[in-house]
C-alpha positions as CSV (number, residue, x, y, z in Angstrom):
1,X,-22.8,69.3,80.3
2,X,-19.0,69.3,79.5
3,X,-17.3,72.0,78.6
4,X,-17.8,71.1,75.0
5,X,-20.9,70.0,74.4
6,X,-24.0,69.5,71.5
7,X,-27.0,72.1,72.1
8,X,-29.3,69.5,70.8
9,X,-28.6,66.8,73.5
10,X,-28.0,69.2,76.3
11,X,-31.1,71.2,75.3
12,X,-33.2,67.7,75.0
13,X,-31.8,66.7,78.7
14,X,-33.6,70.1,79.8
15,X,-29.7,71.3,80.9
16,X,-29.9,74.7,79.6
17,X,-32.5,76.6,77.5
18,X,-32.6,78.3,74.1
19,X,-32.5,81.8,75.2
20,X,-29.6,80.7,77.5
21,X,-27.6,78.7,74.8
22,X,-27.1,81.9,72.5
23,X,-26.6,84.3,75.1
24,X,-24.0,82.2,77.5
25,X,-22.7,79.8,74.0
26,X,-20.7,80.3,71.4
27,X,-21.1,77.5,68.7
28,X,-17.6,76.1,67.5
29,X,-19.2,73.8,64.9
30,X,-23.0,73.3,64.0
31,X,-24.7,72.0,67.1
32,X,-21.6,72.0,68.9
33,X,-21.3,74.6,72.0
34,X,-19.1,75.9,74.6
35,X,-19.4,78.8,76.8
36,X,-17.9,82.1,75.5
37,X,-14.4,82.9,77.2
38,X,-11.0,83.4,76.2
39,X,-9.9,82.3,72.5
40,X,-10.7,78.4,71.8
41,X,-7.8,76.1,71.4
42,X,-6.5,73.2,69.1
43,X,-8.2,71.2,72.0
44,X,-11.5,72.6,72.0
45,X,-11.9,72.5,68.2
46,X,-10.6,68.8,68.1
47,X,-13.3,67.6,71.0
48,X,-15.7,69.9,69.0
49,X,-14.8,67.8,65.4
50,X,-15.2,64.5,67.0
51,X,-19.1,65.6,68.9
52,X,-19.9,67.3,65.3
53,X,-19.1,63.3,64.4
54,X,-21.6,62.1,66.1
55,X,-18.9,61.1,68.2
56,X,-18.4,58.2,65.6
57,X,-15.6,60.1,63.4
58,X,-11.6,59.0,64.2
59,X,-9.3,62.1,65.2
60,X,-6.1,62.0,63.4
61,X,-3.5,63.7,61.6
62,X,-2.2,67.2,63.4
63,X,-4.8,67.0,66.4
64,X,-4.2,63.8,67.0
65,X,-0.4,64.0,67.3
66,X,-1.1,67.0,69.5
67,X,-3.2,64.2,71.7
68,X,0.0,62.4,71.5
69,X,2.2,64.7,72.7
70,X,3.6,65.9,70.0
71,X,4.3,70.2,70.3
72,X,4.6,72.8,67.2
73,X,1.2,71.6,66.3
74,X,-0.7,75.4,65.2
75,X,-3.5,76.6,68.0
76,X,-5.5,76.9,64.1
77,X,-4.5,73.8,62.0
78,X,-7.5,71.8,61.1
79,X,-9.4,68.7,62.5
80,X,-8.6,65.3,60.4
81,X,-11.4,62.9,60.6
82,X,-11.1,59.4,59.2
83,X,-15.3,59.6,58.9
84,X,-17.4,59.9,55.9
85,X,-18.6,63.2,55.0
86,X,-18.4,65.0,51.7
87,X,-19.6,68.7,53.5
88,X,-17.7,69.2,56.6
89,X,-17.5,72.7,58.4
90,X,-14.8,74.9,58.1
91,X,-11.8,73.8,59.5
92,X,-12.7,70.3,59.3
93,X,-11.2,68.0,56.9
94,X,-13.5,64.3,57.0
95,X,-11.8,61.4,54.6
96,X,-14.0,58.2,54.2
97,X,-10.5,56.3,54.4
98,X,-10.1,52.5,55.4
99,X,-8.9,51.5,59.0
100,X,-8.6,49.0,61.4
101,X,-9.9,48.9,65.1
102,X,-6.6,48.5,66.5
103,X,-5.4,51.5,64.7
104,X,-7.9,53.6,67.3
105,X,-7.6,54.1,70.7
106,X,-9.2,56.2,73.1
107,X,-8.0,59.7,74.5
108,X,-10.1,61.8,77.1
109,X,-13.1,59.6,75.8
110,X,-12.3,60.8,72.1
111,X,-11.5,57.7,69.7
112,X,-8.0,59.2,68.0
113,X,-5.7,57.4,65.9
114,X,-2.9,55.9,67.3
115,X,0.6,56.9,67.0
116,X,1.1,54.4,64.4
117,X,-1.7,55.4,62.0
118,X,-1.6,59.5,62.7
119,X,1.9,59.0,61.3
120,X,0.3,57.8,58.3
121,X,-1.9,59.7,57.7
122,X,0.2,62.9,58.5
123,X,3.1,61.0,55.7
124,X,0.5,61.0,53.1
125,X,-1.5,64.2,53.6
126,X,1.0,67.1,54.2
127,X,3.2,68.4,52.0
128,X,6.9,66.9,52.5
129,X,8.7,69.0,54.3
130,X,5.8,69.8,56.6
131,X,5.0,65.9,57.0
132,X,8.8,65.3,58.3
133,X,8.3,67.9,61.2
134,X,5.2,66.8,62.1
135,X,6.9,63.5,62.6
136,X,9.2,64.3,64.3
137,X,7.2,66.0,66.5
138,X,5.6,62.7,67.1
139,X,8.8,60.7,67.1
140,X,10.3,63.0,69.7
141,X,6.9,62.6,72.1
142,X,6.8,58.9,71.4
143,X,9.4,56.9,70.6
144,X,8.2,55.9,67.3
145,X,10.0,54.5,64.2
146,X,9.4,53.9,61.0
147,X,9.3,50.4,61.5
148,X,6.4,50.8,63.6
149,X,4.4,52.5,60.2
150,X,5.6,50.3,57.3
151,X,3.5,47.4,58.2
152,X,0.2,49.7,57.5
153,X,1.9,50.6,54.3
154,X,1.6,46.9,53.3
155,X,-2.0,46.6,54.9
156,X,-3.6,49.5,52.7
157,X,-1.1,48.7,49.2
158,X,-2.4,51.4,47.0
159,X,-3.1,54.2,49.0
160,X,-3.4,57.3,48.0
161,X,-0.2,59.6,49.1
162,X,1.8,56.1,50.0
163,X,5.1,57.5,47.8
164,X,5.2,60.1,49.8
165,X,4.7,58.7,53.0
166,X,8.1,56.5,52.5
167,X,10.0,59.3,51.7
168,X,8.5,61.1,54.4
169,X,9.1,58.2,56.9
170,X,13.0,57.7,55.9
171,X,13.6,61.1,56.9
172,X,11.6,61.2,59.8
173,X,14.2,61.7,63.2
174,X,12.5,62.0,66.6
175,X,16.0,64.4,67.5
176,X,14.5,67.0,66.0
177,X,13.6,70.0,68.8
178,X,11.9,72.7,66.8
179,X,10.7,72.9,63.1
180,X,13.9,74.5,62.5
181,X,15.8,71.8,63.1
182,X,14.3,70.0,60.7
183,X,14.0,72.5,58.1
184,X,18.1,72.6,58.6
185,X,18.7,69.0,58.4
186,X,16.5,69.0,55.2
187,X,18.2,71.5,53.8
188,X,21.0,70.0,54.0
189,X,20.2,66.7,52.6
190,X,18.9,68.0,49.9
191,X,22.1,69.4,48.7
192,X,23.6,66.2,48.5
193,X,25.1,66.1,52.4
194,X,25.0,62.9,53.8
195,X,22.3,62.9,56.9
196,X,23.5,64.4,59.9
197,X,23.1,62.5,63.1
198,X,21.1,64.5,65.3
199,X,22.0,65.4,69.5
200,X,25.3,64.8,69.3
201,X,26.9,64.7,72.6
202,X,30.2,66.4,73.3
203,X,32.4,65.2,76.5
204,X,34.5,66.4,79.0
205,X,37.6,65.5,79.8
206,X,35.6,62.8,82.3
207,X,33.2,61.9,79.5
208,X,30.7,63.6,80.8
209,X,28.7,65.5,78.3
210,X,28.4,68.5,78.4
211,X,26.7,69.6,75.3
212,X,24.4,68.3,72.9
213,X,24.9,69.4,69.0
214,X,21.5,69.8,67.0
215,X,22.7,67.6,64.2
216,X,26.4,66.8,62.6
217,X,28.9,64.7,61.2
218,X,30.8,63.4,64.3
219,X,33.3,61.7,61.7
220,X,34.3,65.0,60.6
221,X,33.8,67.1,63.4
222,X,31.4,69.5,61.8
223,X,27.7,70.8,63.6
224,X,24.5,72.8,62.1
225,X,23.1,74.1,65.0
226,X,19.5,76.4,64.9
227,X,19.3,79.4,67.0
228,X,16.0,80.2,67.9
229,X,14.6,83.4,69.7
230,X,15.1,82.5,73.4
231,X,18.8,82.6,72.3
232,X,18.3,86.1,72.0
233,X,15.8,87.8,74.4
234,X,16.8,85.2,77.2
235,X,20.3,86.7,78.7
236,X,21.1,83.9,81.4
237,X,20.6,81.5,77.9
238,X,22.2,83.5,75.5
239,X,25.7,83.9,78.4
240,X,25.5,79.9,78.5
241,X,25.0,79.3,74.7
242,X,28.0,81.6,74.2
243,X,29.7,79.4,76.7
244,X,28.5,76.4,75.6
245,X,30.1,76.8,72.1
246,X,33.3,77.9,73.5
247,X,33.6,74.6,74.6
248,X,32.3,72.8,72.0
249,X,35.1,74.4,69.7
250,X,37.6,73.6,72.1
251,X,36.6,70.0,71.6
252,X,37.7,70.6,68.1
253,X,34.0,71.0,66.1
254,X,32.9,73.4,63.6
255,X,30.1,74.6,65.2
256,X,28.1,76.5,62.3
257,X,25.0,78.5,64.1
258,X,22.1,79.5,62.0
259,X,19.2,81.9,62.1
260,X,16.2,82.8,61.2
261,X,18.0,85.7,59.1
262,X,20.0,83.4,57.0
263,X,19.3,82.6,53.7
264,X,19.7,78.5,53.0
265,X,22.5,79.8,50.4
266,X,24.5,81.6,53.1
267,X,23.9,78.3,55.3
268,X,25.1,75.9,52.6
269,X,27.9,78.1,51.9
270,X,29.5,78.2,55.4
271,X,28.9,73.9,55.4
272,X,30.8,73.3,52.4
273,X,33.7,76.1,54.2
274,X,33.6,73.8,56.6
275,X,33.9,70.4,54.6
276,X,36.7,72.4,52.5
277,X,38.9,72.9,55.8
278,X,38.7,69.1,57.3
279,X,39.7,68.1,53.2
280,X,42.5,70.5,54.0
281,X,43.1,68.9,57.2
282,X,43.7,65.3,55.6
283,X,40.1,63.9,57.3
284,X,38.8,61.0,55.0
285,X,35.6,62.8,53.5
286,X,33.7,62.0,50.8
287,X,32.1,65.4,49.9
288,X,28.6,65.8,48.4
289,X,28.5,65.7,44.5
């Protein structure tokens, strides 16, 4: 038996017994067993979704970018199957949806979608803003474009959710380091900004560089940058950060930090003090409407 396993095979192989299966088991899915320690993971649940398949079902989605490398992907988000069933389990979400076998590959034995198509499906499914940090999740871990999409877009013309998947795609920038990030950079091209280019490097004297900015207008000289937690319980990081933008400002940015306290009106507000003072400054900018 594997770690994750079905009861009905491992109980018709004569591997384990009745009595022992609900004493030593606990069942993830119907018919689908592992044995009871610690919390189960994203991974467990996802190799339990596909063996509740019959093992015929395609992983895809948020488990599959997970499979893909992608991080920020919740220990408790559910298991997307391209398979046909109207009653899945809880926690399992099954769509009978179209696909192609060179849209599957195969990933600890699972079949799971490939970057290509789990982008797809993930542009279509989620809600915006959540689709375009999923993406970049999965842009960041590998190296895909939205070039590398598109062509399914043509291929299934009248999909549900396909709308949204462009818009999801265009915004989609594999710079992106945390959810954060790309909650900033949305924010700010929603209020009319144009899009920042993200990991901006800033050089020595050498051009060496020394820092990279989260996302910016190197034109203008102006940076968002998030500040997550490890900035503040982690001293050695929080010394270098403070460094870090000493030097940056030297190099003669506007370095606007943001946290988790800020409202996105404070945020906007300190941008557009920003953009006022290189108008001021006589840089060519063509401010948001």
């Amino acid at each position: 038996m594997g770690t994750i396993f079905l009861g009905s095979e491992a109980l018709a192989r004569g591997e384990i017994t009745r009595g022992r299966l609900r004493s030593s088991y606990e069942a993830l899915l119907p018919d689908v067993y592992r044995l009871r320690f610690g919390e189960p993971s994203l991974y467990d649940y996802t190799m339990a979704a596909w063996l509740w398949s019959k093992r015929r079902g395609v992983i895809t989605g948020r488990a599959a970018s997970a499979l893909h490398g992608a991080l920020w992907v919740d220990d408790d988000a559910p298991i997307e199957l391209i398979w046909n069933n109207n009653h899945p389990p809880p926690r399992i979400i099954a769509r009978n949806d179209r696909f192609a076998y060179d849209e599957v590959m195969e990933i600890n034995g699972m079949a799971v979608a490939t970057p290509q198509r789990t982008a797809f499906d993930l542009g279509r499914y989620l809600p915006r803003d959540a689709a375009v940090a999923h993406l970049d999740a999965l842009a960041r871990a590998t190296g895909l474009l939205s070039e590398h999409v598109l062509p399914l877009v043509g291929q299934y013309k009248g999909a549900r959710g396909v709308r949204r998947l462009r818009e999801a795609l265009d915004l989609m920038d594999g710079g992106a380091q945390s959810p954060k990030e790309t909650w900033l950079r949305l924010l700010l091209i929603d209020a009319g900004y144009p899009r920042p280019q993200t990991q901006i490097p800033v050089l020595d004297d050498y051009g060496n560089p020394i820092a990279f900015l989260d996302m910016g207008w190197e034109d203008i000289m102006v940076a968002a940058e998030y500040d997550g937690d490890r900035h503040q319980k982690d001293r050695p990081r929080y010394v270098w950060d403070r460094r870090r933008q000493a030097f940056v400002e030297r190099r003669g940015w506007i370095d606007i930090h943001v946290i988790k306290e800020d409202r996105p009106h404070e945020v906007l507000e300190r941008v557009a003090a920003a953009w006022r003072q290189r108008e001021t400054e006589g840089r060519v900018v063509k401010r948001p409407a």
